[in-house]
KEDREN-853257 format. One record per residue (C-alpha): x, y, z; residue in three letters. Coordinates in Angstrom, 1 decimal, always signed. Layout:
REM residues N
+--------+--------+--------+---------+
:      X :      Y :      Z : residuo :
+--------+--------+--------+---------+
:      X :      Y :      Z :     ALA :
...
+--------+--------+--------+---------+
REM end
This chain:
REM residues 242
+--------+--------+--------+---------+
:      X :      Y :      Z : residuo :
+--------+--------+--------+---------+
: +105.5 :  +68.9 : +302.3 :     UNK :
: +107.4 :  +65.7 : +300.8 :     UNK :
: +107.0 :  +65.1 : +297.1 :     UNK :
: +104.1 :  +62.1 : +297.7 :     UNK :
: +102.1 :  +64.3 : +299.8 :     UNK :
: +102.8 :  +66.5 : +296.6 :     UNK :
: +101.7 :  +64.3 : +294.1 :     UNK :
:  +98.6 :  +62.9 : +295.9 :     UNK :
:  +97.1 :  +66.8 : +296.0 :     UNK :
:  +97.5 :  +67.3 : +292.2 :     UNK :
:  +96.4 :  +63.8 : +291.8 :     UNK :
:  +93.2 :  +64.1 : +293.1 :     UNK :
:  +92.8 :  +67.7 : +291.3 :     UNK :
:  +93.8 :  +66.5 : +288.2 :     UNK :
:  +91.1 :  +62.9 : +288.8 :     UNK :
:  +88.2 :  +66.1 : +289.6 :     UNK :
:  +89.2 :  +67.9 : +286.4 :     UNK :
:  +88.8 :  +64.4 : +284.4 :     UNK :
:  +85.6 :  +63.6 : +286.2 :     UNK :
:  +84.8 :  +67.8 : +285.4 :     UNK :
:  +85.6 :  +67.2 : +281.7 :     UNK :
:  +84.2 :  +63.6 : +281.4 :     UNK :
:  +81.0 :  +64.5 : +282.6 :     UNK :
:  +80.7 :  +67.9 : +281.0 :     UNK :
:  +79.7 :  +69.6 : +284.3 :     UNK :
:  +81.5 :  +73.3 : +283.6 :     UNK :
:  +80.2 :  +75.4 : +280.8 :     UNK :
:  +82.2 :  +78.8 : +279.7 :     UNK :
:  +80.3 :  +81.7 : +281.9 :     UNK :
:  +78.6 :  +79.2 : +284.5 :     UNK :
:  +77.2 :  +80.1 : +288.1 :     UNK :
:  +78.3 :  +77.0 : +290.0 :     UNK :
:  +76.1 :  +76.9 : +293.3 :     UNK :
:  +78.3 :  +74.6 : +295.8 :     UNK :
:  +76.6 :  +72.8 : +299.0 :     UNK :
:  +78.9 :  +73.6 : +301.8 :     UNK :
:  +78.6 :  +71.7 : +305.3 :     UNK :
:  +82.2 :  +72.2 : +306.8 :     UNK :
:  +82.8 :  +68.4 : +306.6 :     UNK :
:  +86.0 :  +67.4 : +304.3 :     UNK :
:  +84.1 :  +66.2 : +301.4 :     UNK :
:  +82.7 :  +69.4 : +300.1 :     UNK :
:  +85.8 :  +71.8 : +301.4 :     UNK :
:  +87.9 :  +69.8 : +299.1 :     UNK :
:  +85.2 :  +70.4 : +296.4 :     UNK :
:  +85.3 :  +73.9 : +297.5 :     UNK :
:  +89.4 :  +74.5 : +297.2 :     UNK :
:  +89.3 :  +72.2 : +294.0 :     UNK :
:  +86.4 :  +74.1 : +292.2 :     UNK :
:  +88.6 :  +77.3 : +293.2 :     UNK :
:  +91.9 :  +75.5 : +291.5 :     UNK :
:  +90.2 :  +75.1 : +288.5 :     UNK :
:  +88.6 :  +78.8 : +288.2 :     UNK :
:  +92.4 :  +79.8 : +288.2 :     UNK :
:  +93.6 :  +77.3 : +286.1 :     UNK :
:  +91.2 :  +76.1 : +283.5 :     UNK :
:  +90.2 :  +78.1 : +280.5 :     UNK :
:  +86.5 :  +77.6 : +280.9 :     UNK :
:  +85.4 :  +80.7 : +282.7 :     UNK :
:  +83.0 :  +80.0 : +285.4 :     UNK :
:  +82.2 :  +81.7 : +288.9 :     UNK :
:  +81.2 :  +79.7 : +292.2 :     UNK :
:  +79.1 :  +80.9 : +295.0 :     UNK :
:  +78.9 :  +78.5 : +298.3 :     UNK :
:  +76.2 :  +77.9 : +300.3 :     UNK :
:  +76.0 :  +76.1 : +304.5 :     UNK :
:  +72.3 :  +75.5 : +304.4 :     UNK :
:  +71.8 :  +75.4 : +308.7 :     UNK :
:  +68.7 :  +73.8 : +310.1 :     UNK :
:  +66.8 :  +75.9 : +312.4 :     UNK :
:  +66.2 :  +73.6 : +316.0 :     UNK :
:  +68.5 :  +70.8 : +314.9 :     UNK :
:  +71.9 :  +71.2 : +317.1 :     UNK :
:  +75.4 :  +71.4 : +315.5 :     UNK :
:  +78.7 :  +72.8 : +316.4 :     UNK :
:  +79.6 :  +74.3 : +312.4 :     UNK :
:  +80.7 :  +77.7 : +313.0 :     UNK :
:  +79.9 :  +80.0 : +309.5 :     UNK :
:  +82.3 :  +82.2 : +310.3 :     UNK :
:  +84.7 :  +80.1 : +309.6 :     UNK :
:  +83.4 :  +79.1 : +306.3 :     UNK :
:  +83.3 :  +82.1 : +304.9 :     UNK :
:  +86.6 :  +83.0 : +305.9 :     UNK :
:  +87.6 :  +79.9 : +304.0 :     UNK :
:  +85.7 :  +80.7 : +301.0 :     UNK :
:  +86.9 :  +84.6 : +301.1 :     UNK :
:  +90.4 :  +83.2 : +301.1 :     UNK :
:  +89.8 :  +81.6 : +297.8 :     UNK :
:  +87.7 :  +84.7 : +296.3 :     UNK :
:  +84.4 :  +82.1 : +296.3 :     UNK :
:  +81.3 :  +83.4 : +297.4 :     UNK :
:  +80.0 :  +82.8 : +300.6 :     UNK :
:  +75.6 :  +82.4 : +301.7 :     UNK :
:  +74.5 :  +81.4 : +304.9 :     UNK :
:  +70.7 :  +80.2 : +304.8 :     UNK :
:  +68.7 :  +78.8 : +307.4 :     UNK :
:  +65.8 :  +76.3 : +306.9 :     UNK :
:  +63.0 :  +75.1 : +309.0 :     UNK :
:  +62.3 :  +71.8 : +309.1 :     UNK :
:  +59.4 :  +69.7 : +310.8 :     UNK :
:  +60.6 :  +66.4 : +312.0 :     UNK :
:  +57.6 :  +65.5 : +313.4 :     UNK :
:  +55.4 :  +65.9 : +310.3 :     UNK :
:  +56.4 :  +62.2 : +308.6 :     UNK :
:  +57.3 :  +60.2 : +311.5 :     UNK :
:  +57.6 :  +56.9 : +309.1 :     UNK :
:  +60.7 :  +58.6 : +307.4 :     UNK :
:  +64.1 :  +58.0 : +308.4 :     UNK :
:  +65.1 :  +61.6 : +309.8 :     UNK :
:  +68.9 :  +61.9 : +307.6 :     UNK :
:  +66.4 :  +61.5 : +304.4 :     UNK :
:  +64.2 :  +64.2 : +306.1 :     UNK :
:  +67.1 :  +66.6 : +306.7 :     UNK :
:  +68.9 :  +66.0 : +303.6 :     UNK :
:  +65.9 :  +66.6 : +302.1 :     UNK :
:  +65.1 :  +69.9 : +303.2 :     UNK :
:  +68.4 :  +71.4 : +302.8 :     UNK :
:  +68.4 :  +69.9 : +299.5 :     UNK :
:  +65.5 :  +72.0 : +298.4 :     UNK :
:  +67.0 :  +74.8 : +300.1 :     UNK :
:  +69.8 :  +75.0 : +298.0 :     UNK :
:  +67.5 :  +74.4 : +294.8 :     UNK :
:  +66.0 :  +77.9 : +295.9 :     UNK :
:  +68.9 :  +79.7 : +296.1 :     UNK :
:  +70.2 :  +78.1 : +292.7 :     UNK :
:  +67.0 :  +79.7 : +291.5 :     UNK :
:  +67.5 :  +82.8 : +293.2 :     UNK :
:  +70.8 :  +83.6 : +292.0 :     UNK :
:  +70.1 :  +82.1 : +288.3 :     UNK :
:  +72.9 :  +79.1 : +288.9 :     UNK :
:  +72.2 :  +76.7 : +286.2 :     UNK :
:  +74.6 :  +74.2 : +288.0 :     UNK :
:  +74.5 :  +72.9 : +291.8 :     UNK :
:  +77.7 :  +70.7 : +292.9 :     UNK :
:  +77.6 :  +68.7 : +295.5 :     UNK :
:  +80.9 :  +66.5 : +297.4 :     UNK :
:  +79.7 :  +63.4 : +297.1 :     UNK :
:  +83.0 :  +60.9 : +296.7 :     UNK :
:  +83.2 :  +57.6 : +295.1 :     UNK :
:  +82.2 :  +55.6 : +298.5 :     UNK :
:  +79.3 :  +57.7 : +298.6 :     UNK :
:  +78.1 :  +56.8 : +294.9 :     UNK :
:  +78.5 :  +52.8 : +295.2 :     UNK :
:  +77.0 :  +52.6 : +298.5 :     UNK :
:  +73.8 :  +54.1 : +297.7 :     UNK :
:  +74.0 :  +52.0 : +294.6 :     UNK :
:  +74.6 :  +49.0 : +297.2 :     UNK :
:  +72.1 :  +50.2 : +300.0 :     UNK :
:  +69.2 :  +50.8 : +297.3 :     UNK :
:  +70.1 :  +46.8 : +295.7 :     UNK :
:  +69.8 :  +45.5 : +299.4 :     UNK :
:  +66.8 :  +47.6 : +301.2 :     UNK :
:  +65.3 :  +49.0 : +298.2 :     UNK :
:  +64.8 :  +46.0 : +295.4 :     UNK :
:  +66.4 :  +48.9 : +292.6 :     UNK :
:  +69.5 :  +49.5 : +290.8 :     UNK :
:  +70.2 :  +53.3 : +291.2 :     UNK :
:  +72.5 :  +55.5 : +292.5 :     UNK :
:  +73.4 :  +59.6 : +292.6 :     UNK :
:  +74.7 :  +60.2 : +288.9 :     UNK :
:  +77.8 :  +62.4 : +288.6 :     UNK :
:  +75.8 :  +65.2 : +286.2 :     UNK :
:  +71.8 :  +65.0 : +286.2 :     UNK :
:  +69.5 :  +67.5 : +285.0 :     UNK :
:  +66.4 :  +68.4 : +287.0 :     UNK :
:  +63.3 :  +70.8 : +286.6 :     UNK :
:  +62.9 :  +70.0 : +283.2 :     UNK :
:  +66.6 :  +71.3 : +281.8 :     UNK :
:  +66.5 :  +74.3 : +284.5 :     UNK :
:  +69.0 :  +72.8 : +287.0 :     UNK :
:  +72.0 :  +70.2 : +286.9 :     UNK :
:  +73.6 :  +68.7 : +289.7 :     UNK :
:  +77.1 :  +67.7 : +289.2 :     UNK :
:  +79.6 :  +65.8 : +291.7 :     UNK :
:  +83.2 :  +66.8 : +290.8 :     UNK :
:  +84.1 :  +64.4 : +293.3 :     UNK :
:  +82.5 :  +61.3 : +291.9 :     UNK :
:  +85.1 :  +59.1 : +290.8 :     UNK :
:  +87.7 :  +60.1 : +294.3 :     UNK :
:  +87.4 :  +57.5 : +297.0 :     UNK :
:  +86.7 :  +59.0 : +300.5 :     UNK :
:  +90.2 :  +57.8 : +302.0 :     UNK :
:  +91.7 :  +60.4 : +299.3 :     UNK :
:  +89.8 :  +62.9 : +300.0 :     UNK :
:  +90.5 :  +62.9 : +303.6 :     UNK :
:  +94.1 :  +63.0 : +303.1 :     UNK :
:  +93.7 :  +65.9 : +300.7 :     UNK :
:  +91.9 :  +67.8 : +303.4 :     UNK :
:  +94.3 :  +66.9 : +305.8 :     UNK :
:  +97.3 :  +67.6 : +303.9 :     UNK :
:  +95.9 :  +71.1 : +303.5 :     UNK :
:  +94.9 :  +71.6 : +306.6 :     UNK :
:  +91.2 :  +72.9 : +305.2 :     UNK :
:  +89.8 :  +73.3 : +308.5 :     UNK :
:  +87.5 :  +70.1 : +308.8 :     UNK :
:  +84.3 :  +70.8 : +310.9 :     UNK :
:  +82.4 :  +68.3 : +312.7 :     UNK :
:  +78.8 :  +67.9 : +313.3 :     UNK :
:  +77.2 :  +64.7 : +314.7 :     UNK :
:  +74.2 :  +64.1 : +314.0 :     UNK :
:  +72.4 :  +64.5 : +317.4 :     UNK :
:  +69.5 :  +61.4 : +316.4 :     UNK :
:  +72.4 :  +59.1 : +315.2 :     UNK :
:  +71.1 :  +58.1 : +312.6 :     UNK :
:  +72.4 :  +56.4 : +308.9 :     UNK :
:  +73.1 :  +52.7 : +310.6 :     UNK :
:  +72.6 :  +51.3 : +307.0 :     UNK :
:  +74.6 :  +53.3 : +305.3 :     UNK :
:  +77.3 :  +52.6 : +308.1 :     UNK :
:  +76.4 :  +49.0 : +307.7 :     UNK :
:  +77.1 :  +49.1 : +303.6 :     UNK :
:  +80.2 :  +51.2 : +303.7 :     UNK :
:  +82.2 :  +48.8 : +306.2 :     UNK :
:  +81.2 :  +45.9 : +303.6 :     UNK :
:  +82.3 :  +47.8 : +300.5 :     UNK :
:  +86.0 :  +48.5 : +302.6 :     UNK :
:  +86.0 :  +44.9 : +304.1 :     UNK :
:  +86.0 :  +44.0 : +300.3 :     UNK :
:  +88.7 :  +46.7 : +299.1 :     UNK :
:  +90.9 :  +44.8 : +301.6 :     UNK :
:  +90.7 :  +41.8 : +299.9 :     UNK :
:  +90.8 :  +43.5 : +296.4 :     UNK :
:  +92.1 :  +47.0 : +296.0 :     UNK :
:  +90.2 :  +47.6 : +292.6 :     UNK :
:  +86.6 :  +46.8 : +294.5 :     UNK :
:  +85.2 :  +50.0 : +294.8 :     UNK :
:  +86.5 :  +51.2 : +291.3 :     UNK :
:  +85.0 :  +47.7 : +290.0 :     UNK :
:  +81.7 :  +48.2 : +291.7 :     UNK :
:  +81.5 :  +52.0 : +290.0 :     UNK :
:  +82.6 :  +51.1 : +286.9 :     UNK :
:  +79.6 :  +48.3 : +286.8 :     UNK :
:  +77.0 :  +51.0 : +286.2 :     UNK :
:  +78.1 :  +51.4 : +283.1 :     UNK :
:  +78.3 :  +48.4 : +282.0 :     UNK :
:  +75.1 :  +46.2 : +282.9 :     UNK :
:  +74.7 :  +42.9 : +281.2 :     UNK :
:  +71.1 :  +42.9 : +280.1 :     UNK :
:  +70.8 :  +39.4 : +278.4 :     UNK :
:  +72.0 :  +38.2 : +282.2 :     UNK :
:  +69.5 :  +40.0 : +284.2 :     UNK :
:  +65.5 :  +38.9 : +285.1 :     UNK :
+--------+--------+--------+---------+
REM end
């Protein structure tokens, strides 16, 4: 492996260990629950939440969890998975989940899905007493909800990188918040972490396609874009706003 392809990996673990430590995500002695869905978003989360158990002193432990809906198709093979997760002494759950698709017709059926494997993993966390749940969501992910909730939505909001939930009895945290997604797939590239595929079979998420070739047609014509767009959460202009 060259010396750049060197430096990118530990740059993106060392960016996830700021964005760790900035955030406060890790506590000494914490079950970390981790979302895992074979794509290269939360596999990196997975092999970088495994780097830091051997390297940080903060003691934590992390279980994984692939959350499969029962009677939607997809080609992720769990086998694999946990073979990936034994190999980096995480744990390793396989849950499945009904889901009714037919029940809200009105609502789009990627909320639907994400939705029910969301609460999926919030009973597990609960199950095996995790007080934190991390999810791979990257820094494209972050300021394009922020960008599709401005546009279709009339709100300024987005997925915060550490929120608490249940009143204090659950945090999510996203280690990856502040790596863009072109990183991330070099890192699990470079690694060769196994990426799986799924499509999903309703092709669905047009919007979200739609925002994230605006937010890289605008990194081409400044580099510092989506960094700028992040980075403008936290610093809102009130005396400028209706």
């Amino acid at each position: 492996m060259e010396y750049s392809e060197k430096k990118l990996i530990r740059d993106i673990r060392k960016q996830a260990g700021k964005t760790i430590f900035k955030y406060q995500m890790i506590d000494p002695n914490d079950h970390v629950l981790a979302g895992l869905s074979g794509g290269k978003d939360s596999l990196a989360m997975i092999d970088i939440l495994a780097e830091k158990m051997r390297r940080i002193p903060v003691k934590f432990k992390t279980t994984a969890a692939y959350i499969e809906l029962a009677g939607i198709p997809n080609k992720i093979d769990p086998l694999r998975l946990k073979e990936f997760c034994d190999e980096r002494s995480i744990g390793f759950i396989h849950r499945m989940a009904e889901i009714d698709l037919t029940r809200d017709e009105a609502k789009d059926r990627c909320y639907v899905c994400a939705l029910h494997r969301r609460n999926s993993l919030f009973k597990l966390a609960r199950e095996l007493n995790c007080a934190k749940l991390a999810l791979g969501h990257n820094l494209d992910d972050m300021i394009s909800t922020l960008l599709m909730n401005m546009s279709f939505h009339g709100n300024i909001s987005t997925m915060p990188a550490n929120v608490s939930l249940f009143g204090g009895e659950l945090r999510i945290i996203r280690p990856l918040a502040e790596i863009e997604e072109e990183d991330i797939a070099k890192y699990a590239e470079l690694l060769d972490l196994g990426v799986q595929i799924s499509p999903c079979p309703f092709n669905e998420g047009e919007n979200r396609h739609f925002i994230k070739k605006l937010i890289n047609e605008l990194a081409e014509k400044n580099p510092h874009a989506k960094t700028n767009i992040y980075r403008s959460m936290g610093r809102i202009k009130t005396d400028y706003l209706s």
